[in-house]
Structures are given as C-alpha cells and as structure tokens.
C-alpha positions in Angstrom: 6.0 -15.9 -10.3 2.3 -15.9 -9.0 0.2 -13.6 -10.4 -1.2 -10.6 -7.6 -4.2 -8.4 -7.5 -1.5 -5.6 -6.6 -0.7 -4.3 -10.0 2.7 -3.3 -8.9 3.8 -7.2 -8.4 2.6 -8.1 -11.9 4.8 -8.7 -14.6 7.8 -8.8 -12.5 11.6 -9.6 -13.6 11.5 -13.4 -13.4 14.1 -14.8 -10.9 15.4 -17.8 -12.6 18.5 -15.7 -13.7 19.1 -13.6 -10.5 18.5 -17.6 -8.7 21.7 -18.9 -11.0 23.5 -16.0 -10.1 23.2 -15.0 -6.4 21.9 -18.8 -4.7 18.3 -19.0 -2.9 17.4 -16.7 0.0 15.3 -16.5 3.2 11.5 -15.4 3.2 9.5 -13.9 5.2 8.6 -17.5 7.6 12.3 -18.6 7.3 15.4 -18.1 9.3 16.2 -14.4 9.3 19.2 -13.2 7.1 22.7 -13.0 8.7 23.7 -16.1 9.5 26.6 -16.8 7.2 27.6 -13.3 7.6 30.9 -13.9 9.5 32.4 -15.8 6.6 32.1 -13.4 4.3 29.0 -14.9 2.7 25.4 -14.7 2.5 22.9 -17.4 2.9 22.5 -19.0 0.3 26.2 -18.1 -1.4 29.3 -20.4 -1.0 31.5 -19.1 1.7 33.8 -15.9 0.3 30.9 -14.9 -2.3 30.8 -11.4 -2.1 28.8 -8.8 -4.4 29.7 -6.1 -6.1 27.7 -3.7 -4.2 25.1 -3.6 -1.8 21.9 -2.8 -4.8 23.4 -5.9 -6.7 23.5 -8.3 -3.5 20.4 -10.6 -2.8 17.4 -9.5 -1.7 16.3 -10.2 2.3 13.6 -9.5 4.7 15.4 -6.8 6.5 15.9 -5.0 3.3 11.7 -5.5 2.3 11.4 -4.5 6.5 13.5 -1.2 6.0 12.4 0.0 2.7 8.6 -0.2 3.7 9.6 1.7 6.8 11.0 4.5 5.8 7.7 5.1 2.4 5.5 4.8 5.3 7.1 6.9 7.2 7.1 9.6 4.9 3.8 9.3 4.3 3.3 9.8 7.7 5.4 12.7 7.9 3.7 14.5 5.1 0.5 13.2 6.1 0.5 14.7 9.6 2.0 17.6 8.6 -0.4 18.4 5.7 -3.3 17.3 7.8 -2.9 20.0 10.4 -2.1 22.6 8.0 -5.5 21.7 6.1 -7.1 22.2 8.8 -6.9 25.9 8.7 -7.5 26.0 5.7 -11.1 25.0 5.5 -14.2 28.1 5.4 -16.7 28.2 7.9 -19.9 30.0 8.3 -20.9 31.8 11.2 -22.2 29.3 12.6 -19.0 27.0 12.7 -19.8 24.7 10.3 -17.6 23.7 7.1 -18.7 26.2 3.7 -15.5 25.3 1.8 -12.4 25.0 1.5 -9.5 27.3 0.3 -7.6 27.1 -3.2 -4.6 25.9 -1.8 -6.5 23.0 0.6 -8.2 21.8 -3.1 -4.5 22.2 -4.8 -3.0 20.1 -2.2 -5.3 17.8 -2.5 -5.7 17.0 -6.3 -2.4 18.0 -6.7 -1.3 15.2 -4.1 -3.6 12.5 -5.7 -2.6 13.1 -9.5 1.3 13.3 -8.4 1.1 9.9 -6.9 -1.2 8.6 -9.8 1.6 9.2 -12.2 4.3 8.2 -10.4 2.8 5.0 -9.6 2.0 4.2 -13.1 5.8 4.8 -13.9 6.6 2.2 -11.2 4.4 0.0 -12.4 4.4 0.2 -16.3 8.2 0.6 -16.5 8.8 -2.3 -13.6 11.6 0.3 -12.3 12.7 0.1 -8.5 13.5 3.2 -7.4 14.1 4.2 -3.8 13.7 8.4 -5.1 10.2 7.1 -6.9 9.1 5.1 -4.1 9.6 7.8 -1.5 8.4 10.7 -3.8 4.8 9.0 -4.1 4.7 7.7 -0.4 5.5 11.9 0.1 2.4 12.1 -2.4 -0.1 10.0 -1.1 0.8 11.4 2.5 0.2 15.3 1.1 -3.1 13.9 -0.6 -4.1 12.1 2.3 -3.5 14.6 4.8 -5.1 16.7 3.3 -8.3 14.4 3.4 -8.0 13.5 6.5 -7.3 17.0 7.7 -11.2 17.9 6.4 -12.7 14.7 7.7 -11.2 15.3 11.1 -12.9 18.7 11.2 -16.4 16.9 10.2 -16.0 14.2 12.3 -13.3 14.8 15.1 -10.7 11.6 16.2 -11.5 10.2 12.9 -8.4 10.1 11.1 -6.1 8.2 14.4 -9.2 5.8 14.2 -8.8 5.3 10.2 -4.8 4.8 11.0 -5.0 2.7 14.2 -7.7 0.2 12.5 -5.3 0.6 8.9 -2.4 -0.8 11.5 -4.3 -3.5 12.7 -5.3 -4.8 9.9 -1.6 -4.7 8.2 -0.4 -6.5 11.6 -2.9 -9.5 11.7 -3.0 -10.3 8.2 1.1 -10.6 8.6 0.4 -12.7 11.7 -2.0 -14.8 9.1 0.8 -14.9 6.8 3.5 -15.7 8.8 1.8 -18.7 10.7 -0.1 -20.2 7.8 -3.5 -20.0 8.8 -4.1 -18.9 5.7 -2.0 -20.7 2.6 -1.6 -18.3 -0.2 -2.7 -21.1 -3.3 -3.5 -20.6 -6.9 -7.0 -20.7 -6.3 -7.0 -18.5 -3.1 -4.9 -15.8 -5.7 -7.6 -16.5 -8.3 -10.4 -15.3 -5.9 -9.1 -12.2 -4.6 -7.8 -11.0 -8.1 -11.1 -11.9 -9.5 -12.6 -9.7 -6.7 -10.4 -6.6 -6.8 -11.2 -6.7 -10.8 -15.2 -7.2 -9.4 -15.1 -4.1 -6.8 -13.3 -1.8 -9.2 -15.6 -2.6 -12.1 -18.5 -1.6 -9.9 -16.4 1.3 -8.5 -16.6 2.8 -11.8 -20.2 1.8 -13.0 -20.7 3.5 -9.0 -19.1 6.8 -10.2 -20.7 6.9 -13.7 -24.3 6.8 -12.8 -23.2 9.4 -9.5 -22.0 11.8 -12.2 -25.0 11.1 -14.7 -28.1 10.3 -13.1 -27.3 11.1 -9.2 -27.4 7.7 -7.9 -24.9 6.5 -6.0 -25.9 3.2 -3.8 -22.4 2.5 -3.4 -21.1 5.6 -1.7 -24.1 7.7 0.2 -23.6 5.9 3.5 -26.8 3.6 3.2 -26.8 0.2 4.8 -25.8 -1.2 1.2 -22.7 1.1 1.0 -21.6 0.3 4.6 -21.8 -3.4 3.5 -20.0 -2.7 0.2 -17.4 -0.5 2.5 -17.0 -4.0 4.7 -17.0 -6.3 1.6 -13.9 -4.0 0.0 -12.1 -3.4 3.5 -11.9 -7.7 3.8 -10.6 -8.0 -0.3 -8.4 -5.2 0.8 -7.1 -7.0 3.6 -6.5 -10.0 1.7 -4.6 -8.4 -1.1 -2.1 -7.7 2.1 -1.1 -12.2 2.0 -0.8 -11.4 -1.7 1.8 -8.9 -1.2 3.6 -10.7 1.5 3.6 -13.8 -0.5 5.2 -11.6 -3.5 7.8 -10.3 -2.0 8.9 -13.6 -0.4 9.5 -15.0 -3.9 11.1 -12.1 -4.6 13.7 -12.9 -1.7 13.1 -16.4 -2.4 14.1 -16.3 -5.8 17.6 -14.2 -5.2 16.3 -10.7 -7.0 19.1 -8.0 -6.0 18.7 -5.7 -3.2 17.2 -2.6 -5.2 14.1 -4.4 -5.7 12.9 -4.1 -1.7 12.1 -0.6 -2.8 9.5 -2.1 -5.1 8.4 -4.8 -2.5 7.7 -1.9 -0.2 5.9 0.2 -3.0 3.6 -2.4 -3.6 2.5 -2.8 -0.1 2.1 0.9 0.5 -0.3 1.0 -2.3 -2.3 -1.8 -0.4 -1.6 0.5 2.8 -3.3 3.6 1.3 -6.6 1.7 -0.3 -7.1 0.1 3.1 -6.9 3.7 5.0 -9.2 5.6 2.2 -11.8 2.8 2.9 -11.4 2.5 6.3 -12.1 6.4 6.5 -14.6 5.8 4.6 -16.6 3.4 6.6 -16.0 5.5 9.7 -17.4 7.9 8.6 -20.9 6.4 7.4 -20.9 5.1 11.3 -20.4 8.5 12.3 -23.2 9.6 10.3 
C-alpha cells in the first residue's frame, strides 16, 4: 500500500490476505457497490458467498461514505453546540471588548484538544478501527473546536460559517479532482506532498520554539509572510485530501473487511480538522 502524509493510513494491515479471502472490490471511480446483491453475493464474490457478519464483509464506498458522515457529524454537533455555549463564557471589559475567558471555556478547550490527541495516537499507533474511538475524537475535536471558534466568532463575527463553508469547498473539489483524474495520485506526486507535510511541520515547531523563547514568531503574527505560509499549508492541506481518497480506495480495492471504513473515515477527519484550523486561521489575518 502507498505510503500517505496522513499518519493514520501508514502502516496499514496489508490486503493481500483479506484480497484471497473476500475477492477485489469497487473504489471510489468504479461502479458503485450493489450490483450482485440479488444473488446473494457481493462484487467481487462468486454467486452465494456470504459473510459471516456485516464487520467481516468487504469493505465499499458506501461504507467509507457513511462512516465519515456520521464523525463529521458529530463533530459538528459538538462543535456547534460548544461554540455557542463558549460564547458566554468569554470576559469583557466595560467597554465590550474580550479580557478573558472563564475556567471552564479554557477546560473545554485544552481539555478537547488533549482528549483527541490521545485518542488519535491510539488509532494510529495501535492501527485499531473503532467506530466508539473514531466517534469519541470526532466528539473531541468538535468540543475543542467549538470552543475556538466560539472566541474567534466573538473577535471577528461570521468567521467560523466562513472557516466551515471554505473547509467544505475545499473537501468537495479536491474529490471532484479525485474522482475525474485531473490529478493522478503517482509515487512521485505522494513523494512531494509527504515531503512537504514533514517540511511545514518541521517549521511549525522551529515557529513555536523561537515564539516561546525569543518572541519571534514570523510564521504566525499575521504578516504578509504568515498569510503566505497560511496559503502555502491550506494547498499541502488540500492535497493530503487525494492522498486520503486514494487510501481508502485501496483499502476497498484490496478487499479489507467492513470495520475498517471507520478508519478510512478517521483518517480523513483528521485532514478535515487541519484544513478548518488553517482556514480560521487565514481568515482571521484578512480580518485583521
């Protein structure tokens, strides 16, 4: 399986096995699953092939479709929720303007962030699809970004539907991309935009480092440089998303069983919620 810059689709459970055992399957540009159903069989399957239950089947697109459906929406759910609820949570001065924030505003936030950190490192390190894991850090994220987007929609009003509607766009062209080929995921295409996620979170860091000791942060104080950097990760971002898509249709492709569209759907969510935090991001610069 092609390597990805998503660190969720590395290292994956290789298909050759699951192939022997369950036949081929449709991707995501292929004739949708289904049409052997009557028989008793799936695509892909000898007529009268049935599994032993619907987690050990093959995996299709409607499966990948439905899984990332119902992480996103519960991190929409919590996000919306937790988002107007922060909102009353921030302190203002007497003239109006943000002064802080309360303690439970701060423990929602951090407290939605390190949640999802550690569950998505046990996703990832211990390779486990999980539709309970995969729906508690969508719930997660949506808490820790609600809760951002709650305080940025205070500073800069209409900001957070912007950051969402321009997150949505994004995801939908570069599946339009994927879907007709104008853009062939190849070895050397997944070379380049590995080799530039590694090259934006290396400087990420360095970034954070010299904020924290010397007060210099080029890369984040909304200066023509950090709008362009903003830009520069938004388009790696989007890229990552053919990546993903190409993933999971091996995934299909190579018959893994059913369970493993919750991991599919993982891995695109975590694409989903970098895209959103640097979206917001870059808004608000403009705004400023």
């Amino acid at each position: 399986m092609r390597s990805s810059s998503n660190p969720a689709f590395r290292n994956l459970p290789r298909g050759s096995a699951a192939q022997g055992q369950y036949g081929p399957n449709v991707g995501f540009d292929q004739q949708p699953y289904g049409t052997a159903q009557g028989q008793g069989g799936v695509p892909g399957y000898g007529p009268g092939q049935m599994a032993a239950g619907s987690a050990d089947r093959p995996m299709t697109v409607d499966d990948v479709v439905v899984k990332t459906g119902l992480s996103l929406g519960t991190a929409l759910v919590f996000g919306v929720v937790t988002a107007i609820w922060a909102q009353n949570q921030l302190v203002t001065d007497a003239l109006g303007r943000v002064s802080g924030m309360s303690g439970a505003l701060l423990g929602a936030l951090f407290g939605g962030l390190i949640v999802g950190l550690v569950l998505s490192l046990v996703i990832i390190f211990k390779q486990k699809a999980s539709g309970p894991l995969t729906l508690a850090y969508s719930a997660a994220e949506g808490i820790f970004l609600g809760a951002l987007s709650g305080l940025f929609e205070l500073l800069y009003p209409g900001i957070a539907l912007q950051a969402l509607i321009g997150t949505a766009g994004v995801f939908i062209a570069m599946l339009v991309v994927y879907k007709t080929g104008a853009v062939k995921v190849t070895p050397k295409l997944t070379k380049w935009i590995v080799g530039a996620v590694g090259g934006v979170v290396i400087l990420m860091v360095v970034n954070l480092l010299t904020a924290l000791l010397f007060g210099f942060n080029p890369l984040r104080d909304g200066s023509p440089i950090a709008i362009i950097f903003s830009l520069v990760v938004i388009g790696i971002a989007a890229f990552s998303f053919l990546l993903d898509f190409d993933q999971a249709d091996r995934m299909i492709r190579s018959g893994m069983p059913a369970k493993w569209a919750w991991f599919a759907a993982f891995g695109l969510m975590t694409t989903l919620v970098w895209l959103y935090l640097e979206i917001l991001r870059l808004l608000s610069y403009l705004r400023d």
